[in-house]
Each structure stands twice: as C-alpha cells, then as structure tokens.
Legacy VTK file of the C-alpha trace (Angstrom):
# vtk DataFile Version 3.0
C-alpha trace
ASCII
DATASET POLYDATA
POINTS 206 float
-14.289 -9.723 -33.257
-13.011 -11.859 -29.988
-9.651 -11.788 -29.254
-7.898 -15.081 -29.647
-5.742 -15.672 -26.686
-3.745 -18.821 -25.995
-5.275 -20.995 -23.847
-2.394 -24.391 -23.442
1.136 -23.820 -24.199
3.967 -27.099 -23.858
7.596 -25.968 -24.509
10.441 -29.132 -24.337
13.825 -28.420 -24.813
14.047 -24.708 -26.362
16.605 -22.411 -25.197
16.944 -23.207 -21.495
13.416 -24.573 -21.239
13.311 -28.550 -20.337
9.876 -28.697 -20.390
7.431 -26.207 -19.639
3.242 -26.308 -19.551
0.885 -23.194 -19.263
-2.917 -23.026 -18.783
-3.878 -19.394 -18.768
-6.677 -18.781 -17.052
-9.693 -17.506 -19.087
-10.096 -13.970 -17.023
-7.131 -12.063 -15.441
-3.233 -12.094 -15.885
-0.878 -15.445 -15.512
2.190 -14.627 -14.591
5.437 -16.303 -15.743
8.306 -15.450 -13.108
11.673 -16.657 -11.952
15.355 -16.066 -11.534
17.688 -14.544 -14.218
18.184 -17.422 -16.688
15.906 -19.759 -15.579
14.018 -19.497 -19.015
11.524 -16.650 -18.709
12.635 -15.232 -22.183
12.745 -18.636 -23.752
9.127 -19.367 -23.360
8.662 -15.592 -25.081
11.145 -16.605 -27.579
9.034 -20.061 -28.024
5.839 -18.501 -28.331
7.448 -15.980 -31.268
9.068 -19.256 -32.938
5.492 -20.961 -32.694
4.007 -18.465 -33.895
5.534 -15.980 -36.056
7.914 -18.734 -38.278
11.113 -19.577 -38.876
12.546 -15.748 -39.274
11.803 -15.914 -35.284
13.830 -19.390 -34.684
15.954 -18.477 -31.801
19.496 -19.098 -33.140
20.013 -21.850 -30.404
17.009 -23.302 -30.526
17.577 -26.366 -28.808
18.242 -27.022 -24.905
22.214 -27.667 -24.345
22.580 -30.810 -23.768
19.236 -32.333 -24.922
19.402 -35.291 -27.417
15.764 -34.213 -28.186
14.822 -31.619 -30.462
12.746 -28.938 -29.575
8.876 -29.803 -29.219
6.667 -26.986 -29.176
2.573 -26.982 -28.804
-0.174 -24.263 -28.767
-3.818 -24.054 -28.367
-5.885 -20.833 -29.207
-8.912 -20.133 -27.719
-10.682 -20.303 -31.495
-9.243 -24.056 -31.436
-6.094 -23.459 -33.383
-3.654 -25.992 -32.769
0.250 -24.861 -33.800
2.847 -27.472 -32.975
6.371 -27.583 -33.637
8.465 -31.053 -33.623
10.571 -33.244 -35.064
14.319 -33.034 -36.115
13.833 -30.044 -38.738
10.865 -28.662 -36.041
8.362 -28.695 -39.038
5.650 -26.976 -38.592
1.725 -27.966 -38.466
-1.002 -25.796 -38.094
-4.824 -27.390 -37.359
-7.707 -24.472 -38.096
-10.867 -25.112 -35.660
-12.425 -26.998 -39.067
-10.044 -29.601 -39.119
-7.807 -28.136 -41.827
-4.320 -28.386 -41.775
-1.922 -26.215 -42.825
1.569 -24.234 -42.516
2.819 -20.524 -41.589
0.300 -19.278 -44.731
-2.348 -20.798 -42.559
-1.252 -19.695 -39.127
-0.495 -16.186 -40.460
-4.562 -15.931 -41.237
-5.503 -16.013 -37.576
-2.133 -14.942 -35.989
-2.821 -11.384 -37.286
-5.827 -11.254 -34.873
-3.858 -11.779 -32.411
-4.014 -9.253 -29.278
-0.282 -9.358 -29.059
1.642 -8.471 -32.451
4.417 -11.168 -31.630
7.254 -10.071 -34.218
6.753 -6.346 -33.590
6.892 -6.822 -29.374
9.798 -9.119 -29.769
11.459 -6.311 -31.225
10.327 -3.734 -29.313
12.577 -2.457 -26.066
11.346 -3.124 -22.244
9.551 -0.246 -22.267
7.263 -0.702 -25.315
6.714 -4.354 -24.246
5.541 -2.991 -20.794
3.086 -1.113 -22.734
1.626 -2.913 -24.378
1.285 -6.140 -22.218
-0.574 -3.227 -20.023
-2.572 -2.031 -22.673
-3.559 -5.652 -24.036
-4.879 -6.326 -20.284
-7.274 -3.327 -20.130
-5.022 -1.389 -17.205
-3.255 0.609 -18.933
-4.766 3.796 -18.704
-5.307 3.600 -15.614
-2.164 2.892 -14.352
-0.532 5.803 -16.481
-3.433 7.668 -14.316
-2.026 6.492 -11.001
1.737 7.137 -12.333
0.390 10.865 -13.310
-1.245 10.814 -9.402
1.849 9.792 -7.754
4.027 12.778 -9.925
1.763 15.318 -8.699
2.236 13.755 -4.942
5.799 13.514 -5.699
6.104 16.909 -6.369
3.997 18.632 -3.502
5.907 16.347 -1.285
8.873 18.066 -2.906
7.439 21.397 -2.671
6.949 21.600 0.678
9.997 20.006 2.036
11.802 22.603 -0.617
9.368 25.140 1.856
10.482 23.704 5.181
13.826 23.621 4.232
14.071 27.276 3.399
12.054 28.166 6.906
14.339 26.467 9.110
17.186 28.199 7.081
15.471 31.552 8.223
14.564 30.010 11.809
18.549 29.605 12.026
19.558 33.282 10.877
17.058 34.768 13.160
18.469 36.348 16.562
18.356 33.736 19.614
17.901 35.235 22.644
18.279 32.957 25.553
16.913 34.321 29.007
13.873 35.153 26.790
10.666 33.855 28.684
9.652 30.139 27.483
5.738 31.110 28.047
4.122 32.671 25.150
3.911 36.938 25.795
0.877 38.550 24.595
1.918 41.327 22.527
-1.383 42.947 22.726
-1.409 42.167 26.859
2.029 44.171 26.882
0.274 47.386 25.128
-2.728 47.212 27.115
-0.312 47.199 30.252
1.508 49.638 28.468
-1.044 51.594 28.249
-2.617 51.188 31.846
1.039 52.793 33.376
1.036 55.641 31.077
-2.117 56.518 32.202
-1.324 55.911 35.516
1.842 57.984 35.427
-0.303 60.908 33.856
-2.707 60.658 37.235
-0.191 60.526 39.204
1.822 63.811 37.200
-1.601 65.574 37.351
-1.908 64.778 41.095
LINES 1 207
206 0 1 2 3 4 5 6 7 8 9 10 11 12 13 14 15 16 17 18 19 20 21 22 23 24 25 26 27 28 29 30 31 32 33 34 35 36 37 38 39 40 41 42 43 44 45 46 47 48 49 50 51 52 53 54 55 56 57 58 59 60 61 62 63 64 65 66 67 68 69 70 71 72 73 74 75 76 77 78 79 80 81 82 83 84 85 86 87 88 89 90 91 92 93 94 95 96 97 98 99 100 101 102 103 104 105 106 107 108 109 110 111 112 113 114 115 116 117 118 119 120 121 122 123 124 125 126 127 128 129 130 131 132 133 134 135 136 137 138 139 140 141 142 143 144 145 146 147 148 149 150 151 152 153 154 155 156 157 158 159 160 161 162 163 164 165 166 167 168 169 170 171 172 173 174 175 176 177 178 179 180 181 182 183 184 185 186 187 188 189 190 191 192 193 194 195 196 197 198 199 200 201 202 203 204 205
C-alpha cells in the first residue's frame, strides 16, 4: 500500500503562525527552518491538530493578537482534503470519492499515515529524529556512517593516547648534547671496531 504523504498544507493564525503555505515536493525532503520562535513547532503542532483531533488542539490555538480564528487546510496525496475553520474550528474531512465526513472519517486514512502524528508529538527529540530519518529511507544508513565515524573517533583516539605516551618516554630518556646530529651506523662502528682489533693483533704479533 502507497504511503499517503501531504502534498499542500495552509496554516493562518495558529500559535505564532500568521499564515503559512507548503508544497512538498513529490521526491526528497522539504525542509521547514527558522529562528527560535518563529513558528517551526506551530506548523507541527497544526499538522497534529489537523490531523489527529481535538485531544491535539494546542491550548492557545489562536495567533495573539489575531481577530481571526485559526484556518487550517490539508491535501493528501490520495486526495484527502482536511480543513479546519471557523469560530469553533469545526472540522471537515473530503475522502477522494467526494464523501464528507469528521475525525471517524479522517481517522480511516490517517492510520496509514507514514508518520504516527499523536505518538511523534509525544515522543522526545531523539525519537522524533528517528523516525523522521527512518520515514525518509536514510536511516540506516546514517546510523552506518555514525557507527563509521565512532570507530574513526576512536583510532584517532588511540593513537594520539600512543603518541602521547611516546613523547612521555622521548622526555625521560637521557639527552646528550655534543652527541653527533648525523645518524651513526651502529653496525659501521663494529665493523671499525673490529678492523682496529685486528689491526692491533698484527701489529702485537709483529
């Protein structure tokens, strides 16, 4: 069964919203992003009014100062209409068919809904992250990448924890200052070594 999505939103004078209008796009993510109280949780709280009833009526529904009450309209992508208006904000609900209807009605098709509205209003920042990710097919994948950038995280960590403890051992180790700055073959010394010892025993034997 195809997911219904909603495909026109219009918001007037809920919350902090004056007026608002959304056109998802059919494919991909639209974004609804702003300042701290410039009304990105009122359009949530709209869309969970809308669409999950009167239990979800925020409990100042309508915009300070507006001599309007609050206006609400949505279009599903099955051709559901759901509008709220009016002075009591009654509801009407239009099925594809022509039928009309109330919250009995809506509740048929808002229960195939990708997004169960009630249970992510209630749900805290991290569950709605979630499962916004998980209703846009990136989920996984990005709890992949998180996994990925642990494991960097903590080889990063690893060897700077490694680096740390050499340079602690560099410092204890004896400095010794009129040492030569060119590199000494250890195995050049020996075979030098070596070369006067035998020498000296030539020369003893001589």
């Amino acid at each position: 069964m195809e997911i219904m999505k909603i495909n026109q939103l219009e918001v007037e004078n809920v919350k902090r919203i004056k007026a608002v209008k959304v056109e998802p796009t059919a494919s991909g993510l639209t974004i609804i992003g702003g300042n701290n109280n410039q009304g990105k949780t009122s359009v949530l709280d709209a869309i969970a009014w809308a669409l999950g009833g009167d239990r979800y009526r925020p409990s100042q529904a309508t915009r300070d100062g507006s001599l309007i009450p609050p206006n609400l309209h949505i279009v599903m992508s099955n051709g559901l209409v759901v509008e709220r208006k009016g002075k009591n904000s009654d509801l009407k609900v239009t099925d594809p068919s022509g039928k009309k209807g109330g919250q009995q009605l809506l509740n048929e098709f808002v229960n195939q809904l990708a997004l169960d509205l009630p249970k992510f209003m209630e749900a805290s920042g991290k569950e709605k992250a979630d499962i916004l990710l998980q209703i846009i097919g990136i989920g996984d994948q990005l709890h992949a990448l998180e996994q990925q950038e642990t494991d960097q995280y903590n080889r990063r960590r690893a060897i700077g924890q490694i680096a740390d403890q050499k340079e602690k051992f560099a410092k204890e180790q004896p400095y010794y200052p009129d040492a030569p700055k060119d590199i000494v073959s250890a195995t050049e010394l020996i075979k030098r070594q070596q070369d006067i010892l035998a020498k000296n025993g030539e020369n003893q034997r001589k």
